[in-house]
N, C-alpha and C positions, 0 to 999 in steps of 0.2 A: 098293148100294155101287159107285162110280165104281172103274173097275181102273183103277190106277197103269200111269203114262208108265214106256218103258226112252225113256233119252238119255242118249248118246253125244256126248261133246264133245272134238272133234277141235283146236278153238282155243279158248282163253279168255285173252281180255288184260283192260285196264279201258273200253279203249273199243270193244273188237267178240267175237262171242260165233261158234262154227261146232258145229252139232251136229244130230245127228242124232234124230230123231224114230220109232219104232217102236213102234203100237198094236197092243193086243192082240186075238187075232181073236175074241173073245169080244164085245170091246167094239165093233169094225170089223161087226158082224154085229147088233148091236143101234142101229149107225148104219144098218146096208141095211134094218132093217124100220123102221126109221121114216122113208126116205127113199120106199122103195116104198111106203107109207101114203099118204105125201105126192102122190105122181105117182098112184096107182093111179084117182083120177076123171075124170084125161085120156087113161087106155086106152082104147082100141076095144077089145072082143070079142068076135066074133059068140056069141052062146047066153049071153052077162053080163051080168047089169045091169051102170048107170055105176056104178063105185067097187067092182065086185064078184069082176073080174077075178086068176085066180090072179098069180104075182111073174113066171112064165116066161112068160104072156101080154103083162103091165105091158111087162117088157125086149123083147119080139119089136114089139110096138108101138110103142112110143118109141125104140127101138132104144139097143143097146147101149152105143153110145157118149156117146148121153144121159146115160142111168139111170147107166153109172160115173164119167160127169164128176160127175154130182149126188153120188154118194155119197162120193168123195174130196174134193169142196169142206166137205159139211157135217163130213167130220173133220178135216179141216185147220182149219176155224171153229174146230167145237169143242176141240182137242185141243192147238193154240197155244196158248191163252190160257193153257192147266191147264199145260203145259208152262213159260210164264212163270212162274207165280203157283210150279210147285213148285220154283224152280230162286231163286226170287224175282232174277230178270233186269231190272234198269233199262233195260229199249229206250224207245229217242226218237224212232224214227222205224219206216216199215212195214218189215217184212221181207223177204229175199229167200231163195224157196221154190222149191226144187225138188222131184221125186218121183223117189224113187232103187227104189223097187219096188213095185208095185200087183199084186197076184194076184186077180183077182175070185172072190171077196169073203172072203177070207179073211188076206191079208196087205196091211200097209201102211207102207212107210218113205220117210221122206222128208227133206230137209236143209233145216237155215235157218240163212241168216246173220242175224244184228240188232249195229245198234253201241248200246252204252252209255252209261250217262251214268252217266261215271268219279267215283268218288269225289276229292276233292279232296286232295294230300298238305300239311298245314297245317303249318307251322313250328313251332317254340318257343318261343310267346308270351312263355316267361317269359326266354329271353333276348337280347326286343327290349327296346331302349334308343331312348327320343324323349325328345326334350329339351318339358318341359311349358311352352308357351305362357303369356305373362305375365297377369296380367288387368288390362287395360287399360278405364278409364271416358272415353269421347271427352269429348275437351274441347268445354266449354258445353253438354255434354248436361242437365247439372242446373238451366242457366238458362233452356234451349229448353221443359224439362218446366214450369218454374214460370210461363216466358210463357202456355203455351200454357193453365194452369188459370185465368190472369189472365184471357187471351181468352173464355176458357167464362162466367165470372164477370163480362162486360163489360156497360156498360150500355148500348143501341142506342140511336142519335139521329140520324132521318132527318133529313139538311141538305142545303143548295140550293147550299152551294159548289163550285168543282170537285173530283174527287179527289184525296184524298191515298193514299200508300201505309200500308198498314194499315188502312183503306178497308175497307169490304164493300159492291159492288157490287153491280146488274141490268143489264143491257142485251143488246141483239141485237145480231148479228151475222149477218152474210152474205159468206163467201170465194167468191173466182173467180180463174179464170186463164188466161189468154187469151179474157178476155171469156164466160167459160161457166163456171158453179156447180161446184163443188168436192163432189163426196160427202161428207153427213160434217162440213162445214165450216159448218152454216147453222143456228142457233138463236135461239129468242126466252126471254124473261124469263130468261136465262142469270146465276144467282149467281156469285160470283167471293169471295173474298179478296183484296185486291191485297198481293202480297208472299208469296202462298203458293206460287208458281211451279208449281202446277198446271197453269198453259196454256205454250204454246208460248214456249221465250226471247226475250225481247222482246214480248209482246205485252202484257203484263200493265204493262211501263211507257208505252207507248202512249194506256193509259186516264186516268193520272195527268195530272189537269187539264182531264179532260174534264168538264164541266158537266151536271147534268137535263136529258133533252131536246136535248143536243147531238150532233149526228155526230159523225164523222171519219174520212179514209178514209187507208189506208196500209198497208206493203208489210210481208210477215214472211216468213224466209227459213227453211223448215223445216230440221230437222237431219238430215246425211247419215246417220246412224243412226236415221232414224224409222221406225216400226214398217210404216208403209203406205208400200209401195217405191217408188209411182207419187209419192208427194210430197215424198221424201226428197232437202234437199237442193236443194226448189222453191221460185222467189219465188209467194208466193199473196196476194193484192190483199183485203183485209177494208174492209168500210164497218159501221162500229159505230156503235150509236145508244143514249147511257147513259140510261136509265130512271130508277134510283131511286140514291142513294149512304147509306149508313150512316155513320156516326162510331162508331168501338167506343172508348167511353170506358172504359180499362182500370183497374180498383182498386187501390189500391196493397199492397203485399205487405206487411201488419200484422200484429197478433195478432187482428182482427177477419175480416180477410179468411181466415189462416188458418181458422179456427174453420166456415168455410159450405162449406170441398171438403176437411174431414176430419175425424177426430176428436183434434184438437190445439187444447189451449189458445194455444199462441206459433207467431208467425212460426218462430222458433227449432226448435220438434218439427217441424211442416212442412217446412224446409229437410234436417235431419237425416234425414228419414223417404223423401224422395228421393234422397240421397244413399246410404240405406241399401239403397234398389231397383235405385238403377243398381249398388252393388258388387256385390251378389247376382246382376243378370245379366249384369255382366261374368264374375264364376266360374265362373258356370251355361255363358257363353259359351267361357269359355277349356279349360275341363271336355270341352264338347263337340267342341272344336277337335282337342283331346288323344285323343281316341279315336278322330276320322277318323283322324289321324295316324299312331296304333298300328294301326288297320285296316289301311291303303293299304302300312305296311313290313307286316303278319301276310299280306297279298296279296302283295306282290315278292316276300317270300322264299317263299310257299308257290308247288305246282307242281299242274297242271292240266289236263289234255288234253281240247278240245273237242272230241265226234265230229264231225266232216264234218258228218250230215245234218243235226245241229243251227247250224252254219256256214251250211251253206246255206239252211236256214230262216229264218237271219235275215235274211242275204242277198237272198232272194226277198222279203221281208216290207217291206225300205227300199225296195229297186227300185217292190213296186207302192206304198209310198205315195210315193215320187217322182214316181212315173206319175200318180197319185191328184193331186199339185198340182202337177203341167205342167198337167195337163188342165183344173184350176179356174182356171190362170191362162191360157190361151189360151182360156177362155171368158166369162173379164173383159174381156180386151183387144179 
């Protein structure tokens, strides 16, 4: 049977804790025989086997100051955690331990501070007031989706003319700038859409009119918000060489066509059927709007106090991945 902790708490807020820790020397006495256990195979003793050595040889050998630092460390191990666990203490970070009296081997008090991790004071959800977000269906959403079944639906027709937009192309490509290859910028049998603005602005009209088999070389001027900082904002020089061009012959929106991308007899269900998708994720969307919104005011009004060492752990945590990508980008550069 484990003897119960005495603690003494001298402070208690919600974000730091001060108290006192005093073990019993019953228990303090069943840590020293199983610390001298521990140590007893690295005594000398002349007339002992190793390991065989009585407890006041152990201490005369290893000397004292050893043997009680070890016996105080393993109650302090042991005897914090039981001290959390019965006090049930939210600490966020290590503690700070002092020893306020050690008698060998019979007595043991010692102090620890630890900060908290405060419980939140949450407001009165029920009387916040947000104004519920409309549900709104962007416009030409319903026509973007019926194009786009049309496209799936299309019928392919490799042609020799130049491109047009609506096009599905192939071709290579190869960027440079300042007369030297662009990372990243160089592919072969590269598909395209023209008109799906997948590629960089401007580039994708560029192609339009280009021929099978034909080049062409010219200038694209990346966007100051591009992902890759080094071309943000860059003219980069492409020479394209179009390969193959498709014709997407699109179907027209019937009671026929309906009938192969669902389970609708009429154009009519069809249309209805998209229409009835997008107001469901308009509400689903405005739904979910509405709850951030009750969130972000149930946070303002409620109240919170972050411990310090939780502070500074995050703190420490941005600093090294800061450090972490200086360091990746002065190994780019």
């Amino acid at each position: 049977m484990t003897l119960p902790l005495t603690l003494n708490f001298t402070k208690r807020s919600d974000n730091q804790a001060e108290f006192t820790v005093t073990v019993p020397a019953e228990r303090l006495e069943l840590i020293r025989k199983h610390v001298f256990d521990d140590l007893r195979p690295r005594a000398k003793a002349p007339g002992f086997r190793p390991g065989k050595a009585p407890d006041h040889l152990v201490e005369r050998s290893l000397g004292s100051s050893l043997v009680q630092s070890e016996v105080v460390d393993h109650a302090l191990q042991q005897t914090y955690s039981e001290a959390l666990s019965q006090e049930k203490l939210p600490v966020v970070a290590a503690p700070e331990v002092s020893i306020v009296k050690f008698v060998p081997y019979t007595e043991l008090e010692y102090q620890v501070t630890v900060e908290l991790l405060a419980k939140p004071k949450l407001a009165d959800y029920k009387k916040i007031k947000v104004k519920r977000p409309a549900t709104v269906v962007p416009s030409g959403k319903a026509e973007e989706m019926l194009q786009d079944l049309r496209r799936r639906q299309a019928t392919r027709l490799e042609v020799t003319r130049p491109a047009l937009m609506g096009d599905e192309v192939v071709f290579d490509f190869a960027g440079t700038k300042d007369g030297e290859a662009v990372p990243g910028a160089t592919a072969a049998k590269q598909t395209l859409a023209l008109g799906s603005g997948n590629f960089i602005p401007g580039f994708e009209d560029q192609l339009v009119g280009l021929a099978p088999d034909k080049s062409k070389t010219f200038d694209i001027t990346f966007p100051k918000d591009y992902h890759e900082a080094k071309l943000a904002g860059q003219v980069v020089t492409f020479v394209v060489t179009m390969r193959t061009i498709t014709e997407m012959v699109l179907p027209e929106v019937d009671d026929a066509f309906a009938t192969t991308v669902g389970p609708f007899k009429t154009a009519a269900e069809l249309k209805d059927d998209i229409n009835d998708r997008l107001q469901s994720d308009a509400e689903e969307n405005a739904a979910r709007e509405y709850e951030t919104l009750v969130l972000d005011e149930l946070i303002a009004k409620s109240t919170y106090h972050a411990p310090e060492a939780l502070v500074r752990q995050q703190l420490d945590s941005l600093k090294s991945e800061m450090e972490r990508n200086l360091a990746l980008l002065r190994a780019k550069s």
